[in-house]
Every structure is written in structure tokens, then in C-alpha cells.
C-alpha positions as CSV (number, residue, x, y, z in Angstrom):
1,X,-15.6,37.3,32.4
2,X,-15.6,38.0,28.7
3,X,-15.3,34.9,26.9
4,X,-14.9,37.0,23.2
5,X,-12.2,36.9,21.0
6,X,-12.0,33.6,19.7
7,X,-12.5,33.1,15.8
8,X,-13.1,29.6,14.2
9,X,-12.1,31.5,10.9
10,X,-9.1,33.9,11.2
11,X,-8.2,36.4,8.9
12,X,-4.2,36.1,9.3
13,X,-1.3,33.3,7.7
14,X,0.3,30.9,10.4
15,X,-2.0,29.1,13.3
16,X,-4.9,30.4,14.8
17,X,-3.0,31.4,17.6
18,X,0.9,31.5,18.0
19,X,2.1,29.0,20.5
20,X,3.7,30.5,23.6
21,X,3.3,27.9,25.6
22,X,6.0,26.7,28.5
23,X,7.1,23.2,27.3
24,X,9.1,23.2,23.8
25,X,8.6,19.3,24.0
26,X,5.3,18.8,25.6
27,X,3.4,22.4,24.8
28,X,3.1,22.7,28.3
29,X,2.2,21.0,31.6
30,X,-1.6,20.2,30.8
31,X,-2.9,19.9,35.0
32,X,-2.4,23.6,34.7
33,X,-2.6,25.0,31.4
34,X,-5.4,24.1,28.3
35,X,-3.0,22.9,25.8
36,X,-6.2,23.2,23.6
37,X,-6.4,27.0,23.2
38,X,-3.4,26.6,20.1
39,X,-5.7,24.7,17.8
40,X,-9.5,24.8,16.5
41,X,-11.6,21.9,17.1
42,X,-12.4,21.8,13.4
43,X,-9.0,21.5,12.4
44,X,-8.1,18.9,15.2
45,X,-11.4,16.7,14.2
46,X,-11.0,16.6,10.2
47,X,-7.6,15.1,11.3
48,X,-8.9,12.8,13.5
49,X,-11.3,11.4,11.0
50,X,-9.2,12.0,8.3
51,X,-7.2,9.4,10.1
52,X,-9.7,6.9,10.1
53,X,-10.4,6.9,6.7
54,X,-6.8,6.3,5.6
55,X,-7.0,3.3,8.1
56,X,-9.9,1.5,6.3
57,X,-6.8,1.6,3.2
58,X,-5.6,-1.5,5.1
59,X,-8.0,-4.0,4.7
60,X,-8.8,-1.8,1.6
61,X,-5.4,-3.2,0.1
62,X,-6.1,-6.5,1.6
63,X,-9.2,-6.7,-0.4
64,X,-7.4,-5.4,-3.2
65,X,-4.6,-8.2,-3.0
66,X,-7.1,-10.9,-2.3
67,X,-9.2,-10.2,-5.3
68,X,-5.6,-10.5,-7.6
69,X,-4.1,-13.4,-5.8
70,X,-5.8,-17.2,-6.6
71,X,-8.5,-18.2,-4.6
72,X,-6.2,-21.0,-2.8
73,X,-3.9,-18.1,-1.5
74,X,-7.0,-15.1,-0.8
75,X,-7.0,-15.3,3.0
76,X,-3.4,-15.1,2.7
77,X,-3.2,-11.6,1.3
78,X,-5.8,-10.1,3.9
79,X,-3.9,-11.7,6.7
80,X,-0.6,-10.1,5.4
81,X,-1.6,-6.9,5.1
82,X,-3.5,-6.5,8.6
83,X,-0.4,-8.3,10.3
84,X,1.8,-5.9,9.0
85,X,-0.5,-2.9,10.7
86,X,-0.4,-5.0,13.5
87,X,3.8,-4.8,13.3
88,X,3.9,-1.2,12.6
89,X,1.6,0.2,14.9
90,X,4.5,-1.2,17.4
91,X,7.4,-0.1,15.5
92,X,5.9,3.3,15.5
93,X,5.0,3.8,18.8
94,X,8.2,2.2,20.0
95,X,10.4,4.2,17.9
96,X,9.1,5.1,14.3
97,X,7.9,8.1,15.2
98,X,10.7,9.3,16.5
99,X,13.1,8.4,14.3
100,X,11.1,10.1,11.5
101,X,9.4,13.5,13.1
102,X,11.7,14.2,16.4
103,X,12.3,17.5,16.7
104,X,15.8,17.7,18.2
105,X,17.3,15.6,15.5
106,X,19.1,17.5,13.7
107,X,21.2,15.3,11.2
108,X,18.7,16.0,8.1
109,X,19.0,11.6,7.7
110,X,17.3,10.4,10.8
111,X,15.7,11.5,13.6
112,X,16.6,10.6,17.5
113,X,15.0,9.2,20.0
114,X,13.7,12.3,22.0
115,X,10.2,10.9,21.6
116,X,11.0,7.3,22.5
117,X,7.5,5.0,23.3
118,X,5.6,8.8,22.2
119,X,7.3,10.4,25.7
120,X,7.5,14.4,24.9
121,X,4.9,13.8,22.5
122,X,1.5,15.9,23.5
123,X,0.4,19.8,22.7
124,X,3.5,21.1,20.8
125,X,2.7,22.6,17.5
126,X,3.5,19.6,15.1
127,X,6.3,19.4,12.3
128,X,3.5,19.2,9.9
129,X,1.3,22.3,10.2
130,X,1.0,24.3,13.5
131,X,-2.5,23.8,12.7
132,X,-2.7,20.4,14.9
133,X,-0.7,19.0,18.1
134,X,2.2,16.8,18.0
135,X,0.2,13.9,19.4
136,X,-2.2,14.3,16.8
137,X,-0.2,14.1,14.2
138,X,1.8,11.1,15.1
139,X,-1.5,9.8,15.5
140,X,-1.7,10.2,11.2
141,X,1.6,9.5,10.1
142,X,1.1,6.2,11.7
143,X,-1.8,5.3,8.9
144,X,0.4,6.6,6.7
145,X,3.5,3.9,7.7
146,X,0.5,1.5,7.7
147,X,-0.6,1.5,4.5
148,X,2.9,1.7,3.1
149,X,3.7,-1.0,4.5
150,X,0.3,-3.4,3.4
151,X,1.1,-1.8,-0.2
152,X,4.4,-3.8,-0.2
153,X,2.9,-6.8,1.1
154,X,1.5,-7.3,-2.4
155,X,5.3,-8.6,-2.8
156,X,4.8,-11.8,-1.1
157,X,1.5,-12.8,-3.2
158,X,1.3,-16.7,-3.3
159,X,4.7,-17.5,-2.4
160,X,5.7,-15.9,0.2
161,X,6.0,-16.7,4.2
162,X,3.8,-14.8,6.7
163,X,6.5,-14.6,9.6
164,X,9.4,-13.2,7.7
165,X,7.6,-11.0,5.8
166,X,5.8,-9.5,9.4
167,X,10.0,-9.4,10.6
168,X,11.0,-7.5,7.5
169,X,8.3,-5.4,7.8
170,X,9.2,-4.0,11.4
171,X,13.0,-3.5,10.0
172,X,11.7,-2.0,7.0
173,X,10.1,0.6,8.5
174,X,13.0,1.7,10.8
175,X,15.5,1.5,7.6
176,X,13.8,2.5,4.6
177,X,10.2,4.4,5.5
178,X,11.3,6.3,8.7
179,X,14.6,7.9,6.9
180,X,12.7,8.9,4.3
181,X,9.6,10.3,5.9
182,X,12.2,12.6,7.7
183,X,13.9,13.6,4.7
184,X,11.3,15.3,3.3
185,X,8.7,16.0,5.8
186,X,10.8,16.6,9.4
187,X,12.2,20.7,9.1
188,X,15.6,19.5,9.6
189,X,15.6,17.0,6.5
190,X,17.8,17.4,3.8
191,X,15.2,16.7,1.3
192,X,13.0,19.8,3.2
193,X,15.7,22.2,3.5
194,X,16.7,20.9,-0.4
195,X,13.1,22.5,-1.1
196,X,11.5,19.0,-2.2
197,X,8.0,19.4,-3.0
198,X,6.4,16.1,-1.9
199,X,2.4,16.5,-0.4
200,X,1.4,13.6,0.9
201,X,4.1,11.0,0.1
202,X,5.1,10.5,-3.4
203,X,8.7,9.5,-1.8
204,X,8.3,7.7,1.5
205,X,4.7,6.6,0.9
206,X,4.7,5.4,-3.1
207,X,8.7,5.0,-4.1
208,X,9.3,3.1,-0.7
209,X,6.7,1.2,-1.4
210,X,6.9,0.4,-4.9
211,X,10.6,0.0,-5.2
212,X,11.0,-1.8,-1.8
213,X,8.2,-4.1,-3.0
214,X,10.4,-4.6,-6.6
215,X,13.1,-6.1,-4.2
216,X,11.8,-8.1,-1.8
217,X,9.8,-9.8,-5.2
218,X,13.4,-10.1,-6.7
219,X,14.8,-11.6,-3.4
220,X,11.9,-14.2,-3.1
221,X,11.7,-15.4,-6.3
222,X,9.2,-16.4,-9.2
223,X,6.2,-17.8,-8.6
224,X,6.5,-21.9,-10.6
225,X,5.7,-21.9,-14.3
226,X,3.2,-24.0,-14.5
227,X,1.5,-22.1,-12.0
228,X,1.3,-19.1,-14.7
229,X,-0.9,-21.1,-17.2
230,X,-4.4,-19.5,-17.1
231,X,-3.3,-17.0,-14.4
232,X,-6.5,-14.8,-13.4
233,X,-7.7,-12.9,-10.5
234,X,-10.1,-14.8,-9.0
235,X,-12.4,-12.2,-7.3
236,X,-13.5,-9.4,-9.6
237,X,-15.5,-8.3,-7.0
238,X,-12.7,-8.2,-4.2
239,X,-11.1,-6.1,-6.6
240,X,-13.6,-3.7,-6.6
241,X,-14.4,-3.5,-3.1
242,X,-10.8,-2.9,-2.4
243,X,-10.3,-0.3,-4.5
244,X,-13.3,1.5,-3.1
245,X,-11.9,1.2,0.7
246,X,-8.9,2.7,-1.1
247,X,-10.4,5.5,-2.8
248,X,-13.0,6.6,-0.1
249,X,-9.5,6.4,2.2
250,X,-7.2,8.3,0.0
251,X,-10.1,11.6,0.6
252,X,-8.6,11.5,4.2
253,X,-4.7,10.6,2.7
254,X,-4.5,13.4,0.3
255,X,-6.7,16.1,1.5
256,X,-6.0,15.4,5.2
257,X,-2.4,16.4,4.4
258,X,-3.4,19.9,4.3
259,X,-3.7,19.2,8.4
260,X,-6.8,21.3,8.5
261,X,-10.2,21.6,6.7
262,X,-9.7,24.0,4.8
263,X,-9.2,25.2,0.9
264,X,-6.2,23.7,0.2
265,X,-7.8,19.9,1.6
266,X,-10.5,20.5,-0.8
267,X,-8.4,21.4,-3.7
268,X,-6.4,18.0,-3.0
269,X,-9.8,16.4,-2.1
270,X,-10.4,17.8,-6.1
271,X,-7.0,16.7,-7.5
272,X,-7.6,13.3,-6.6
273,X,-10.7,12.8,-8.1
274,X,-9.7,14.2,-11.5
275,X,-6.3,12.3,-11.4
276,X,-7.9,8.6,-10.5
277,X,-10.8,9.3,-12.7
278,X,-8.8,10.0,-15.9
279,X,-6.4,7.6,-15.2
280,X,-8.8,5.1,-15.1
281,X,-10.3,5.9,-18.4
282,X,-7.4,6.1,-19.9
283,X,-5.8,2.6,-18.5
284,X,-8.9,0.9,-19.4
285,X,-9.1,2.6,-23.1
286,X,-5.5,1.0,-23.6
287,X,-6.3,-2.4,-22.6
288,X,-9.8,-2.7,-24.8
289,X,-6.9,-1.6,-27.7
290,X,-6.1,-5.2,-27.0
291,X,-9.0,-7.7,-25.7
292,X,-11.8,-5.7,-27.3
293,X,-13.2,-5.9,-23.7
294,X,-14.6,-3.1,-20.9
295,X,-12.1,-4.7,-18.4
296,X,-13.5,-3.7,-14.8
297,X,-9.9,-4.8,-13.7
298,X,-8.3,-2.5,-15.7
299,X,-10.5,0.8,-14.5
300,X,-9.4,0.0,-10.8
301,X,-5.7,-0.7,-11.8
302,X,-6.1,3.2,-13.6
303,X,-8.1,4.1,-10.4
304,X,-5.5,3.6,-8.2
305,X,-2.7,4.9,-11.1
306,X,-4.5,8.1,-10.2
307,X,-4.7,8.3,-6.7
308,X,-0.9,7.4,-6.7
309,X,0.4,10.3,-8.7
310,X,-2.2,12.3,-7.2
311,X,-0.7,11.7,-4.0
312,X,2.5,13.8,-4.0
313,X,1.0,16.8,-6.2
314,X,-2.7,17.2,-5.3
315,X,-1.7,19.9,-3.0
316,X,0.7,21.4,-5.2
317,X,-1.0,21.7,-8.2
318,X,-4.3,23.4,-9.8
319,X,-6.9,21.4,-11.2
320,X,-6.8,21.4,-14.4
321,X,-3.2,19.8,-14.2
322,X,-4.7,16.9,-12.9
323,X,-6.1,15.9,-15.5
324,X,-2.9,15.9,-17.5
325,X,-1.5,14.0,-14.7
326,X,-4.1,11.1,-15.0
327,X,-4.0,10.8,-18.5
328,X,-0.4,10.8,-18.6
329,X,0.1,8.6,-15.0
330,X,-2.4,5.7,-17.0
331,X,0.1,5.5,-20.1
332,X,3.2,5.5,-18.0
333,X,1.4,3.0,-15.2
334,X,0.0,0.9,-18.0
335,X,3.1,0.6,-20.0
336,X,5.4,0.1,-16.4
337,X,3.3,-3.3,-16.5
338,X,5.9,-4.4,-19.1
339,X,9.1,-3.8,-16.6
340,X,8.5,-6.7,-14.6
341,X,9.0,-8.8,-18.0
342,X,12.0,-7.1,-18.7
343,X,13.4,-7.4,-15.4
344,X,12.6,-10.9,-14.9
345,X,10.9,-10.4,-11.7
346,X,7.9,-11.6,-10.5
347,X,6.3,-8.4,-8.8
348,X,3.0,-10.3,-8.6
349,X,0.6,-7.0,-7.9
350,X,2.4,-4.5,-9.8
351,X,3.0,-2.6,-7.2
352,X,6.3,-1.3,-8.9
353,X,3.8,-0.2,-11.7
354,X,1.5,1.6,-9.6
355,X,2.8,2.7,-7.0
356,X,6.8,3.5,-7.7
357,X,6.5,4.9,-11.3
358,X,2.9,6.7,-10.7
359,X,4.5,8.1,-7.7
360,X,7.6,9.0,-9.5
361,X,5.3,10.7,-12.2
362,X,3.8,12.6,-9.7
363,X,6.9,14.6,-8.1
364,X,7.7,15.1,-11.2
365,X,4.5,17.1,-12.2
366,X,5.1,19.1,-8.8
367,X,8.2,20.7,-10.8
368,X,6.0,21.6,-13.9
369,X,2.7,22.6,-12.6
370,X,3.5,23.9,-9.0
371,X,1.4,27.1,-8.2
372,X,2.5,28.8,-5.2
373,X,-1.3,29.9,-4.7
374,X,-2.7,26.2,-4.2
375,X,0.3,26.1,-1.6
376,X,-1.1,29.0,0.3
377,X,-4.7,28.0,0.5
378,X,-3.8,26.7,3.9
379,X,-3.6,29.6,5.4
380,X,-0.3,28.3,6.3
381,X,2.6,28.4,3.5
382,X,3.1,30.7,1.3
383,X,5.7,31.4,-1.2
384,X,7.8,33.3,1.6
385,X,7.7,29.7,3.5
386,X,10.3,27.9,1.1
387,X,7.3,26.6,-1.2
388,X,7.8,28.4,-4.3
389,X,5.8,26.0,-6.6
390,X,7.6,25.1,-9.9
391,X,7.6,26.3,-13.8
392,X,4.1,27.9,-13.0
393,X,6.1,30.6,-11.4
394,X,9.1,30.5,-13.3
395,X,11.1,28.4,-10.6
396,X,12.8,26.4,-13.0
397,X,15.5,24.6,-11.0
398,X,12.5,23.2,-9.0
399,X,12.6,20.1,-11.9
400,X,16.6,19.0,-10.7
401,X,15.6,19.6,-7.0
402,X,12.5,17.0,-7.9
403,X,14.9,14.3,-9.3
404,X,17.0,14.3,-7.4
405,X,14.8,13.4,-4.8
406,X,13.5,10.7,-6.5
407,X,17.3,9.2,-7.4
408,X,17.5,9.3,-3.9
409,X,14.2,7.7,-2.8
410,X,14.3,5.3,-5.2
411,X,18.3,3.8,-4.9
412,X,17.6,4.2,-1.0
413,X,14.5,2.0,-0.9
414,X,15.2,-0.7,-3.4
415,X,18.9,-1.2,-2.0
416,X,18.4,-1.1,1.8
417,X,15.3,-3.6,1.0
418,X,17.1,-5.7,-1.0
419,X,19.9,-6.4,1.4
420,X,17.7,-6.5,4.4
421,X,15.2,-9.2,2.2
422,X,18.6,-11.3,1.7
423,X,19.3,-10.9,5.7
424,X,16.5,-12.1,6.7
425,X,16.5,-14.8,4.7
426,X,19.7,-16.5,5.5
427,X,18.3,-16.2,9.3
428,X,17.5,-20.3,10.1
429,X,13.6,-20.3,10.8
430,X,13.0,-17.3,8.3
431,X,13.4,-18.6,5.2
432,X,11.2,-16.0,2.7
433,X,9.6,-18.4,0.4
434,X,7.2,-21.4,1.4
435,X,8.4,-24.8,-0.5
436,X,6.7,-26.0,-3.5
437,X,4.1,-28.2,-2.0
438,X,3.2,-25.1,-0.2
439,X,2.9,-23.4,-2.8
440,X,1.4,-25.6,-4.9
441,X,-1.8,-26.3,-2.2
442,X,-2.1,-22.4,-1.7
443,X,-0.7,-19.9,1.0
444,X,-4.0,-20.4,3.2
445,X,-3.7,-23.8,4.2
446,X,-0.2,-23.8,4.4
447,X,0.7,-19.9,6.7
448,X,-3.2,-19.4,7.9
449,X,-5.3,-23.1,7.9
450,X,-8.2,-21.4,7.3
451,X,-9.7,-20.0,3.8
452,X,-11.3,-17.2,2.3
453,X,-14.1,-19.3,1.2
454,X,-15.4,-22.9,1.5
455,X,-13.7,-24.0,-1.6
456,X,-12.2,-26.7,0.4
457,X,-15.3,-28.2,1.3
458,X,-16.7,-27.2,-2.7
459,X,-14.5,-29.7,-3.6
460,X,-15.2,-32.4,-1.7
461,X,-18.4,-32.1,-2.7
462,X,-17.2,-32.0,-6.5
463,X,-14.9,-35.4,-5.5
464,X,-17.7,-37.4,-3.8
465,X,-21.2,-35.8,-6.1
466,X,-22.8,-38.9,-8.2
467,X,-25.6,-37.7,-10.6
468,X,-29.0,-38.4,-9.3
469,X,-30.1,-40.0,-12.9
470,X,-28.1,-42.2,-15.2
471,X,-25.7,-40.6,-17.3
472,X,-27.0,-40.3,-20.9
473,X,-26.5,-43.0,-23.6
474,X,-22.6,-41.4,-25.3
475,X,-21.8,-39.6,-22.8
476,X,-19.0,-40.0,-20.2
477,X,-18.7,-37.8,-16.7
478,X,-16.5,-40.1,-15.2
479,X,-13.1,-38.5,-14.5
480,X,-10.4,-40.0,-13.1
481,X,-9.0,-39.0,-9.6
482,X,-5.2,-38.2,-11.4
483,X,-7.0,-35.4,-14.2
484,X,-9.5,-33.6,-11.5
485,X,-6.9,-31.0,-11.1
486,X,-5.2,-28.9,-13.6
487,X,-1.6,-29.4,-12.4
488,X,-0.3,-32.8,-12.0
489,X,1.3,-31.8,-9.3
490,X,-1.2,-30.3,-7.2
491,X,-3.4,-34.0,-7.8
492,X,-0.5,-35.8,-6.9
493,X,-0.7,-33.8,-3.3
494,X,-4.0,-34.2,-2.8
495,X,-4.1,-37.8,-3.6
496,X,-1.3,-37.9,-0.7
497,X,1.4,-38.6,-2.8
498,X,4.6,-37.1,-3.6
499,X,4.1,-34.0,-5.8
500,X,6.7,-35.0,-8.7
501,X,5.3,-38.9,-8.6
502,X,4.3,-39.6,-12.5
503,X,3.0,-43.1,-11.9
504,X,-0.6,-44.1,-12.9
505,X,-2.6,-44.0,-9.3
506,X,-4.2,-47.3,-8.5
507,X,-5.2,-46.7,-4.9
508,X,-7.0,-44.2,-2.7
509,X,-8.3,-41.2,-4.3
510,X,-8.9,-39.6,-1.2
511,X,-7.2,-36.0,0.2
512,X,-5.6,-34.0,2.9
513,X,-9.0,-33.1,4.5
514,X,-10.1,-36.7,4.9
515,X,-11.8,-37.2,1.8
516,X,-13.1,-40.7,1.6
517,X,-11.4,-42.4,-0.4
518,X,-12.9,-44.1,-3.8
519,X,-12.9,-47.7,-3.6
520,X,-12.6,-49.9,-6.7
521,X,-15.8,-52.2,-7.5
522,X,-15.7,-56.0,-7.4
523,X,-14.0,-57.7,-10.4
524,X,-16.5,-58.9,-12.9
525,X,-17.8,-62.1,-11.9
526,X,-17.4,-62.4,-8.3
């Protein structure tokens, strides 16, 4: 039998071949028919990896948020952000998907529930790019609901409850991230048929994020004062390791949006380099305007910047826009810093910063710079398809269609979070924020008992270490049990007492962890 015909590479726009399969839900009934025969294995495997790489953005974030946060409340922030896979992995599977992607909802808000628990989910050409199943690309919009979701978790840093943030989370994502996502990315959206130009997220991904992070950081509160004093990230290094995951991740968020490997994932691939990389030089050239100081801090804050803006446009525009867009995403990012401040909320990560303006700067670069020929490197859309670009080629109403959509992501996200934060919270049991003892010892030992590091038992050691030669003539090393600890506060707690006590302490000097207490010496003379 001849088995010629088949191209990896075809010279034609659309799929590789057109789907005229038997099953408009399924693709087809697979114990008869090779469901495979629409799609290339290249195109089907980039995804599929693609997809793991945006996973590792997780604990990438977690990293991230655990490097920022103090060391009391590190484990804290990893354990937020892989609970809240954990959450949405279900949410998806049991309805997300649906709600966002179904094909036979037709209201352009919300989808139905025609793929309910992924049922009539398999070899159908996807809503994406006929370039990959329907099965596989639920498969990647659930990474992409993932890491939206751990981005807001920077909301809760050092403050906030683990179990109410993991409820939100699940009502979150079937409020303010599924609605969205269908918006702009389901055919029947209103934000699609609008003519939106949004690549990989810049609206449900970034805005959701960042504004629904602005409101649950409002709803919860500030962190104490006297917290503040001193405030630094504790782990420079987490930092960086973080961002990394994020960056090495964001190759497979970005250039896996052009749901195949091909010239238009490369291009994005390209975008997002550029973007991050001048964004970072730029954020970092503004803050040594200030300390005098190479801040390694302030390059992955930049970094990331970057990658944000880059995420909505790096399939839209051509290269050399990019590097507008990082150099102008790092002032606007930088600067957003300030709006916390002005607001008088705490959003301890800046995740409004660098996630909700970036994004925001992105979408609207998509109006300026949009090139209908970096659209078409797909193989897939052209300017026939309702992609146009933007002022590139003199589609000039393409800036009003832009913001408008980001009005609407950005009114959507923060309201519907706020409201649902302030639900939640009057729900007995689910109080958002931990008390102020909690607080006070650290997130780890009050949501997790366990720690990111030993500094539990460090301290004990600090608490019972004697120096193995006699202290020099002058000098004095003995410090009182009340003064070990830079809060008053937080010594009070640890010395078992009540936090607000301001007494002088005349008894044990012992902790929570069974410290042995210091016993006073003999009186003189006896």
C-alpha cells in the first residue's frame, strides 16, 4: 500500500490536514478511526513540552515569593503557590475548562458545560490553533490557570491564611480567570469577535492576576508597622532561582502560544528575550539612580517586567518593538511600585506592578506595533483571519478595541475579587488574615509547622551558646533574654508571654520549642 503523501512541512495556510472527521465533539470514535492523522507529531510534542515548562513557573513563583517574603514566613509562600496548583488542577478538570473553551457556548461571557469532568474533550481540532487536539490543549491552558493563580498568591505574603486563600482560589478561577480566558481566547467571546489582540494572556493571565491580587491585598489588610522596620528579602538567592524557573518557563508560555513549532514560536521565543532583557537593564539603571548599588533584586524584578509585557505582544509584534517595550515596560513597572503607597495597600510582592500594569503595557503595544506578517508566521492566521495587527498597517481603531479590553479586564478582575475576598471572609472558619501572634512568629509555624530552613533550631543554638574563653576585660556579650529579638513583641512570644506585656521579665527565658530555660545564679553569699 502506498504509504506517500504525508509532509511534516506543508506548503498551504490552515492545518496540515482539514479535519473531516465524524465526531464535532470528540473528532471521532478513536477504536475505529486514527484521530492522529489531523495533527503532526512535531506540533503535538513542542506543546506537550511546552507544557511542562510553563509548569516548572509554579514552584518557579514559589521560589520567587519565598526569596521576598522574611525567612519566618519562606515555607509559607512555596506552600501557597503549589496548593493553589493543587486547587486548580481540580477546578479545571471539573469545570474550568469548560466554562472557558466549550465550544457550544455561545453567550461570548462564559462558556457551558458541554465538556464537564473533560467528557467530549479528545481529537477535535482545538479553539486555539487546528494545529493541536482539543485534549491537548486543555492539557496547556491548565498551566496557564496555574500559574495565574500562584502569581496572586503573592497577595497573602506574611499575613495571610493558607485555607481561605486555597477556597478563594478555586472560586477565583470559575469567576474571574475562566470568564476572561473565554472572552478573548474561545471564538464565540466578545473580546475575540471584538478583534482583541491578546497572545498569550496579557488579560486573563497578567490583569487577572495583578488586579485580583491588588484586591484580595486590600481586603486582608496591612502587614503591622513595626513589622516594616528594616523590611528585606531574605533570600537573594531564592530570588534568583525563581526567576530563572520563570524565565526558562515563560520559553514554553509565550512561544508555545503559537500551538506549534514553528516561525511565529520562535519569533515570540525572540520577543521575550529582548523584552525581559531590556527591562531588566533598565529597572536596575533606575534603582542604582538611587542606592548607588548593582541591585541583583532589581534585574529580576525588570526580568520579569519583561516577560510580562512580553506576554500579550510577543506574537504580535516584530523584534525590534520589543525592545521599546522593555525599556518602556521597566519605567512604567518601576514607577507602578509607587501605587501601592498611594493606594494605601499593602500588595506585599508587587504583583499589581508587574504583572497588571506590565500586562496592561503590553496590549497596549499590540495596538501600535502589530504586524499582520508576525501573525501569519504560523501558518495559520493571516490578515484575512480577523488579525489585522495595529498602526503597523494602518489599523488605527485597533488602539480603542485594545482599551477597551483592558477597562474591561481590569474593572472585572479587581471587583469580582474584591467581593468574593469579603465573602469569604465573613464565612466562620475562613477568616483571611492570621492574628497578630501569628503573624508576629511567622506564617510557617503558625499555617505549615515546618520551615524553610533550620533557623528555628539556629536560634536555639544562639539562646543557649556560651563562649568557650572568658569574655575580654571591657567587653560585655551578655544580652538579656527581653532585647534578643528586634520586636518587643515577638520576645514577649517567645518568652511565653503575652505579646503586648511591657513588664521587665524576671523568670524563664525559655521558648515555644522547649528551650531550656535560663536559671538565675545563687544570690551572693549563699
Amino acid at each position: 500500500m502506498d504509504q506517500g503523501g504525508f509532509a511534516p512541512s506543508y506548503s498551504w495556510i490552515g492545518s496540515p490536514t482539514q479535519w473531516n472527521g465524524t465526531n464535532p465533539l470528540t473528532g471521532g470514535d478513536s477504536a475505529t478511526e486514527n484521530l492522529n492523522q489531523w495533527y503532526t507529531t512535531g506540533d503535538s510534542g513542542y506543546i506537550i513540552v511546552a507544557s511542562a515548562m510553563v509548569t516548572v513557573m509554579v514552584p518557579g513563583l514559589g521560589f520567587l515569593y519565598s526569596g521576598l517574603a522574611r525567612r519566618k514566613s519562606a515555607l509559607s509562600m512555596l506552600l501557597a503557590c503549589m496548593g493553589s496548583f493543587t486547587i486548580v488542577t481540580f477546578q479545571w478538570y471539573f469545570w474550568g475548562y469548560s466554562l472557558a473553551f466549550s465550544n457550544t457556548g455561545i453567550s461570548g461571557f462564559i462558556g457551558d458545560l458541554t465538556h464537564f469532568g473533560l467528557i467530549n474533550t479528545l481529537g477535535y481540532p482545538s479553539q486555539g490553533s487546528p494545529l493541536i487536539p482539543e485534549l491537548l490543549y486543555a492539557f496547556y491552558q491548565l498551566q496557564f490557570c496555574a500559574v495565574t493563580a500562584a502569581i496572586m498568591m503573592g497577595a497573602i505574603a506574611e499575613r495571610g491564611r493558607l485555607a481561605p486563600a486555597m477556597v478563594f482560589t478555586f472560586f477565583w478561577a470559575t469567576l474571574v480567570y475562566c470568564p476572561i480566558a473565554c472572552w478573548v481566547w474561545n471564538a464565540h467571546g466578545w473580546a475575540y469577535i471584538y478583534g482583541v489582540l491578546d497572545y498569550a494572556g496579557g488579560g486573563p493571565v497578567e490583569i487577572a492576576s495583578g488586579f485580583s491580587a491588588l484586591a484580595y491585598s486590600m481586603v486582608l489588610g496591612r502587614r503591622q508597622e513595626k513589622m516594616m522596620v528594616n523590611f528585606r528579602p531574605h533570600n537573594i538567592s531564592s530570588i534568583v532561582l525563581g526567576t530563572t524557573f520563570l524565565w526558562f518557563g515563560w520559553y514554553g508560555f509565550n512561544g508555545g502560544s503559537a500551538f506549534g513549532a514553528n516561525l511565529r514560536a520562535t519569533v515570540a521565543c525572540w520577543n521575550s528575550l529582548l523584552t525581559a532583557m531590556f527591562a531588566a537593564a533598565t529597572w536596575t539603571l533606575l534603582d542604582f539612580r538611587l542606592a548607588r548599588k548593582w541591585s541583583m533584586v532589581a534585574w529580576c524584578s525588570g526580568t520579569i517586567s519583561g516577560l510580562v509585557a512580553a506576554t500579550p505582544a510577543s506574537g504580535f509584534i516584530p523584534p525590534w518593538a520589543s525592545v521599546i517595550l522593555g525599556i518602556v515596560t521597566g519605567v512604567a513597572a518601576n514607577y507602578g511600585t509607587k501605587v501601592k503607597f498611594l493606594l494605601k495597600i499593602d500588595d506585599s510582592m508587587d504583583v499589581f506592578s508587574e504583572h497588571g500594569l506590565a500586562g496592561i503595557v503590553g496590549l497596549l503595544f499590540n495596538a501600535l506595533f502589530g504586524a499582520d506578517y508576525i501573525i501569519g508566521l504560523d501558518g495559520v492566521n493571516t490578515a484575512s483571519s480577523a488579525l489585522p495587527g495595529g498602526w503597523l498597517n494602518k489599523n488605527y481603531k485597533q488602539l480603542y478595541i485594545q482599551v477597551a479590553y483592558i477597562l474591561a479586564c481590569c474593572g472585572w478582575s479587581f471587583v469580582v475579587s474584591a467581593g468574593l475576598a469579603y465573602l469569604i471572609n465573613l464565612v466562620p472558619g475562613l477568616k483571611l488574615r492570621a492574628s497578630e501572634e501569628a503573624e508576629l512568629m511567622g506564617m510557617d509555624e503558625d499555617q505549615c509547622g515546618e520551615f524553610a530552613y533550620d533557623y528555628v533550631e539556629v536560634r536555639r543554638d544562639y539562646l543557649a551558646w556560651q563562649p568557650s574563653k572568658a569574655t575580654p576585660p571591657g567587653e560585655d556579650h551578655d544580652v538579656p533574654a527581653g532585647q534578643r529579638h528586634g520586636i518587643s513583641e515577638h520576645s514577649n512570644m517567645i518568652e511565653g508571654r503575652d505579646p503586648h506585656h511591657h513588664e521587665d521579665h524576671t523568670g524563664i527565658a525559655g521558648d515555644r520549642h522547649a528551650v531550656a530555660g535560663e536559671k538565675p545564679g545563687p544570690p551572693n553569699g549563699n
